[in-house]
Structures are given as C-alpha cells and as structure tokens.
N, C-alpha and C positions, 0 to 999 in steps of 0.2 A: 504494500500500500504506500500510498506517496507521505510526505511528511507533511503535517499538519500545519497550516501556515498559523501566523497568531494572531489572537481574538481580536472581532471586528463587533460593529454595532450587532451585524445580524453574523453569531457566531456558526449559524449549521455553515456556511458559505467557507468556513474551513477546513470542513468534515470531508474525507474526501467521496464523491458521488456515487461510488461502486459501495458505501457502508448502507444505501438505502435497500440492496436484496437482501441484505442478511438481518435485516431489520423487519423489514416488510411482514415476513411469518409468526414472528409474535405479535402482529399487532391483534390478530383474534383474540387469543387469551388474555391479552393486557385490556384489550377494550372491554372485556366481559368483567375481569377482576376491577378495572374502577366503575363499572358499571354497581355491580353490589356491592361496594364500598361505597360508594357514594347514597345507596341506597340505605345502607346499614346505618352509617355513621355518622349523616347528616340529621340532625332533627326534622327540619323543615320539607326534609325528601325522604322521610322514612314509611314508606309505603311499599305495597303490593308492586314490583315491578313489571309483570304484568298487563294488559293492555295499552291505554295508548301514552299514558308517562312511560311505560317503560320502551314503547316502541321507542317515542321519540328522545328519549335517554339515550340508549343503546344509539342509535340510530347520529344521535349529537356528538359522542363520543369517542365513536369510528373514525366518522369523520374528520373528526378533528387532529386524530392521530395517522390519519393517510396523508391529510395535506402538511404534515408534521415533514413525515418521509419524501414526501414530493419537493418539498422545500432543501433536502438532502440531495434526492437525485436530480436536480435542474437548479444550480445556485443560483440561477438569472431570475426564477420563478419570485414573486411577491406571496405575502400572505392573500391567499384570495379571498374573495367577496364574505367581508367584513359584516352584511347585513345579519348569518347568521348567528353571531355574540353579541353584534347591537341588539338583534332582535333577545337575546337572552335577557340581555340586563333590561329592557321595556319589561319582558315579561318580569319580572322581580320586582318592579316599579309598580304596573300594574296588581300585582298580587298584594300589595300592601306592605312587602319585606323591604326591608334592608337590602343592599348588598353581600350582607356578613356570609348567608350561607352561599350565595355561587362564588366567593372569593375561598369560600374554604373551599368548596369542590374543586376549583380550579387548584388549591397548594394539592389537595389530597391526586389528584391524577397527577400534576408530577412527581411528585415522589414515589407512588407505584411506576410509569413512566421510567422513569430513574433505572430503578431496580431493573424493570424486566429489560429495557432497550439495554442497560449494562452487558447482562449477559449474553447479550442477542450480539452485541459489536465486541464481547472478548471472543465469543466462537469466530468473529469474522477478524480475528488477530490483528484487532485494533492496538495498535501503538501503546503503552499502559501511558502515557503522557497526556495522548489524546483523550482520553474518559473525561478527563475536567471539561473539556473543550465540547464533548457530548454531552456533561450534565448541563453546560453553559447554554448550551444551545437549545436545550428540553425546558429551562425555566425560563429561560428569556423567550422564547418564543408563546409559555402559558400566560407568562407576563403580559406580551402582546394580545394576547386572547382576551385578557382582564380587563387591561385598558379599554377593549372596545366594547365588551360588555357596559364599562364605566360610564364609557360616553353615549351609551344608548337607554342605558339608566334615567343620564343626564338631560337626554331629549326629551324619556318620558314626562319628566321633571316637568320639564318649562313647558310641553305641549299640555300638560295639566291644571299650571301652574295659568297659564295664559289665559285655557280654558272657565278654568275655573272664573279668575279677572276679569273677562268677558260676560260672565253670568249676573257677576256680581256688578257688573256696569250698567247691564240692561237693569240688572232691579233696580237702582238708583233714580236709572231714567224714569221707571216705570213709578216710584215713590213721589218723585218731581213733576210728575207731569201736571203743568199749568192747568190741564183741562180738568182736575181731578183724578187722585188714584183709583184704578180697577180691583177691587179687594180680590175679585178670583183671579185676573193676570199677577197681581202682588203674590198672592198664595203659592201661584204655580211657580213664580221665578224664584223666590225665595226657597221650594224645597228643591230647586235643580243647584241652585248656589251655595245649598247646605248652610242657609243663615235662617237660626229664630228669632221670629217676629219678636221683638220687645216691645214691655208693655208702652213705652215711651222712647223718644229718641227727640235729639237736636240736630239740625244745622250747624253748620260751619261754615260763612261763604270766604271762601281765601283770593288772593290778589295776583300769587306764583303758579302757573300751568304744570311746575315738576312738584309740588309740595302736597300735591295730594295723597298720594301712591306712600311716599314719603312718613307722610305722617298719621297716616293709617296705618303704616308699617309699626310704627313707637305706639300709637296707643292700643296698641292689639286686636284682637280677633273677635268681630264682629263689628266695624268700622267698614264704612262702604265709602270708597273713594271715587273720586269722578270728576264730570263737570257740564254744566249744563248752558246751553247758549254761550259755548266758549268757554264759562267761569270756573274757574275751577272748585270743588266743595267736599266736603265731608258729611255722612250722618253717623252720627252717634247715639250708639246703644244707651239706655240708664244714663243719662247725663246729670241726673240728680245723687245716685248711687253713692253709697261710704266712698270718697276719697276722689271720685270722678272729675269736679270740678277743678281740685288742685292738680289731676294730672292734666287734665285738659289747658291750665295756665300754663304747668310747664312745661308740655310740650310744644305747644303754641308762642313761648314766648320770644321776643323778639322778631317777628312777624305779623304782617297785618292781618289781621284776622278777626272775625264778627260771628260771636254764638250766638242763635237762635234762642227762644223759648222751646222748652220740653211739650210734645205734642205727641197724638197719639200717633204711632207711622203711617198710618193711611192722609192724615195730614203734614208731610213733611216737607209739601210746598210753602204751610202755613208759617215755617221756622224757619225756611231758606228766605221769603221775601223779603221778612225785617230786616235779617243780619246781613242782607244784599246794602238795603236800604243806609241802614247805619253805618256801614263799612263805605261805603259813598261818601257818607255826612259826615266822619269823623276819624275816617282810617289813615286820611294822610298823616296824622300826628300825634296818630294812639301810641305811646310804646310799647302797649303789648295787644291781648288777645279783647275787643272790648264785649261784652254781654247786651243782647237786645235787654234783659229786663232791667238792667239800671241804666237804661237811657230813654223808657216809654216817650217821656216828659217831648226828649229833644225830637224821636219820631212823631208825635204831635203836632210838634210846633211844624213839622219839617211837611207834615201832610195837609196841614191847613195854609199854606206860602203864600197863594193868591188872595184870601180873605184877610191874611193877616196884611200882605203887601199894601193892600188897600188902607186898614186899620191905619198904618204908622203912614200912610198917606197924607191921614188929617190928622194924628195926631203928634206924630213930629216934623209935622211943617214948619212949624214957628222955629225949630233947630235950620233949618236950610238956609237962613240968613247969616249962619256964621259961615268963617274959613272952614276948608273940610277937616284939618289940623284939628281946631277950636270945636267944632262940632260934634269930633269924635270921642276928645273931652269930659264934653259936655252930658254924650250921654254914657260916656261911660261912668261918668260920678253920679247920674240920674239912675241907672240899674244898681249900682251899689248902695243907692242910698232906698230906694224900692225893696230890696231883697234885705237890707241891714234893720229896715223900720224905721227909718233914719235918725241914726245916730249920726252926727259928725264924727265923733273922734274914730267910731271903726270903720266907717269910711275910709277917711284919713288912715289907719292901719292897714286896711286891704290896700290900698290904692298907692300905700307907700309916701305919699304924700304929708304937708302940714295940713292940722285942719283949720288952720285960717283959710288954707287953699280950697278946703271943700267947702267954705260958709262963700266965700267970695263966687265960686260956681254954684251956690243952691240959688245966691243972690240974681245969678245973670240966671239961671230957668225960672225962677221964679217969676220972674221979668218977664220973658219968654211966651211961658206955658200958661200964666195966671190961674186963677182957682183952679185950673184941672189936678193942681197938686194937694188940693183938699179935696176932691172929692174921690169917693172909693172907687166908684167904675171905671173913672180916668185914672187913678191909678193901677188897678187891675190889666186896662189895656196898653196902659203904659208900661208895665213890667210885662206882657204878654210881648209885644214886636220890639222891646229892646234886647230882649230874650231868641228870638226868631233873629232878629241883626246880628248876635255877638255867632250863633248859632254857623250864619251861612258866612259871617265873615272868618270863621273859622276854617 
C-alpha cells in the first residue's frame, strides 16, 4: 500500500483508495450493530426496531456508512447530498427534542465505526501509523454528518420561529383592527399562535420600527409585537399584574413610548388610540415610558382644540396687545396664579421669580382682563385654554 500522506481538513483523502474493498464487507454487520445500539442505548430511540423506525434506521445508517467508503474510494468525491442529516436534525426539531440524542447517536456509530473498520483495514495491512489517520477520518467525517444535522435543526428553528411570528402578527392585526375585533377570528388566531386570551391587556404605541420584536423579547412571553398603519406597538398581557408596571418602566425606559389603559383584548384598539394620541402630544420630551391614565386631563384638553381655540379666542384677546415676549409672560404668571389660588409668593417660587414681579404682572392682567378675574367661570375658562396653550406649546 502507498504511504499515507499527512492529515488534511478532509483526512479519508489520505487513506489510500484501494483501503475502500477491504472495508466495504463489514459494512453489513457494522450497520446492523449500531443499528441496535442505537436502539438499545439511546432513550429517546428505545423502541421496537421493527417497522418503519427501524426501516428507516437501518436504512439511514447504511447509508451513511457507504458514502463513508465512497469518500475513501474516489478522494475527489464531496460529502453528498447533505438534505438527508439536515432533514435528520428538522426531524428532532420537529419532534420537540433537543439535539442531545442524535448527537449521541452520531458519537455512538463512530466508535462502533472505529472498532469494526479497524479491523476490516489491519486485514487489509494497513500501515499501523495509518489507523490514527483512519480513526481521523471516521470522526471527522461523523463530525460533518452532525454539523449538518445542526444546521437543519437550525432551519427548523427559524422556519418555526418565523412561523410562529407570523401568527402572532396576524393576531395583533386582528386585536387592532379599527373596524372592531372578530371574537371568533380572535379565538381562532390566538389558539394557532399558542397565546391565552388574558383577562386584560395594554397598548404600547412606540416611535422605533426595530423596538418592537425587541422589547417583546425583554418583557417575555405573551407580548405581541407588531405595528399597525406603519407604527410600531406592543400589547401587553396583565399590565396591572404584581410587578408589571415596574417592568414595563424599565424596560421601556429611555425611549419614547405611551401605555395604554388596561382593557379587555377584544378592545385593544381602545388602549392603542390614546397612547397613539399622547405619544403625539407629549413624547417629544417625555424621558421615559409616559401612561394614558395620568395624562386623561391633557387628552381632554387635546380632544376639545377647536372649542377651546375659540374659548381663548375671546378670552385672551385683551393678552394680544402685548409683545409676544411680554404676552407669554403674562400668561404664564396668569396659569400659575389660577392653579396656585393665587398666592403671590408661590407664584413667585414656581416661576422663580420676585414676587414684586408677580404683583407688578397680576397688576398689568388685571388691567387687561378686568372682573373676569373675579369671577369663577372666567376663571375656570381661563385656567381651561391656558392649560390647552402650555399643552400644545409643548
């Protein structure tokens, strides 16, 4: 026999090609012995070998020990068509396992492997140098088997992984839809998505297109991620739930972002509109995550704009005769002192100021606005669109 040149990435390729007849005849009985060993000594494959597991056993592991040898007798030859150990590992994906038992199957075949080709290539007065370079060539090639197993594992992964993503997107749609939810298309998509209905759930409407997927990932499982009319959103399961809020701030924080009120899911368009709404009105310089329920006040003001616009129409007219500077002023110590009961001095505290400085401006609205700062409806509507101004000039 020729000398064994030395090890390469793909080491049968040093074996020399005439070691593949004296191999070839064991491969029956080696196929047969890790066929029941693999049967024996696996858990997860400890069955009846017997119909069509064991057909396609036997059947898997012939094979793979011929194109073993064919890899020996034609070093030009490649590992060929790789679908059948991708399709191995899909099935292990599919069956709900692990990897763990086809990786042991694959050590346990070559080690039997091992043993019997050993003696099959000292009958064929193999070189005693060369053995290492045939056991080299027997794991590294089950090696390659494994890997592609891995990566077909790996596809089932993501094709399920995706799958699944998809399901859980249409339900979203289907929770959001403006025209009202379908309770039996809700029903239906929610048990293909493997999601339970919760008694409640929130909105989340967010501002970043990748922060969805993102941070449905950090607040775990049962968070439906997505987006709707482009926007991208969140609903959340129990948003009221022990500890919910607090993770919801912080995983939300430092990003713009607007919760909903808690609603039941078949209403979950009803907690996306507000925190659309609010995130509009006040996201450019929230620093964190802000709540539709402690801002009702500002959606208010912010849904009545045209009647109010009108209100401060006539009632802060008599302001429009100052500079826009002096005007702005003006009402800005007219809401501090509406919302304070007017006090001067805490005026003068909020506003940073002296309070000669706020008696000197209650002096010029007073002037201004006359009785409407005695009487209560005039103030009422005067605290309502100074309230709507600081609101949208924000």
């Amino acid at each position: 026999m020729p000398n064994v040149l030395q090890a390469r990435d793909r080491p049968w390729e040093d074996l020399p090609p005439s070691l593949a007849a004296y191999l070839r005849p064991a491969l029956p009985d080696l196929s047969e012995a890790i066929t029941l060993a693999i049967a024996e000594s696996i858990p997860e494959y400890k069955r009846p070998i017997e119909g069509a597991f064991g057909r396609a056993l036997r059947e898997g592991v012939a094979e793979a020990l011929e194109r073993f040898v064919r890899l020996i007798e034609n070093p030009s030859h490649r590992i060929e068509d790789s679908r059948v150990y991708r399709a191995l590992g899909r099935g292990e994906m599919r069956a709900g396992r692990s990897l763990d038992s086809l990786q042991a199957a694959y050590r346990l075949g070559a080690r039997l492997a091992w043993r019997h080709l050993a003696v099959a290539a000292a009958a064929a007065e193999l070189p005693a140098e060369a053995l290492p370079m045939l056991a080299e060539a027997i794991f590294a090639y089950i090696d390659e088997l494994a890997a592609q197993s891995v990566e077909g594992y790996a596809e089932a992964q993501s094709a399920a992984a995706g799958e699944h993503s998809r399901r859980r997107t249409r339900l979203l749609e289907l929770l959001l839809d403006p025209d009202g939810a379908d309770r039996e298309l809700v029903e239906t998509a929610a048990a293909r998505a493997s999601w339970a209905p919760p008694r409640a759930l929130a909105a989340v409407a967010l501002t970043r297109p990748g922060d969805a997927d993102t941070l449905a990932r950090r607040l775990g499982a049962g968070v439906l991620p997505g987006s709707v009319g482009g926007e991208p959103c969140l609903l959340v399961p129990d948003p009221t739930g022990p500890g919910r809020a607090e993770r919801l701030d912080a995983v939300l924080a430092g990003r713009r972002a607007a919760i909903g009120p808690a609603v039941e899911p078949l209403a979950a368009s009803d907690s996306l509109r507000p925190a659309r709404r609010l995130l509009a009105l006040r996201g450019a310089h929230a620093a964190g995550p802000l709540r539709v329920d402690d801002h009702l006040a500002d959606l208010a003001l912010d849904a009545a704009r045209e009647p109010l616009a009108e209100l401060a129409a006539r009632r802060l007219a008599p302001l429009d005769a100052a500079a826009p500077a002096a005007r702005a002023r003006l009402a800005e110590t007219l809401l501090a002192w509406l919302e304070l009961q007017g006090s001067a001095p805490a005026v003068a505290r909020q506003l940073h100021v002296h309070p000669q400085t706020v008696r000197y401006r209650l002096a010029q609205l007073r002037e201004a606005l006359g009785d409407a700062l005695e009487d209560p409806q005039a103030r009422f509507e005067l605290l309502l669109v100074l309230r709507a101004e600081r609101l949208h000039a924000s």
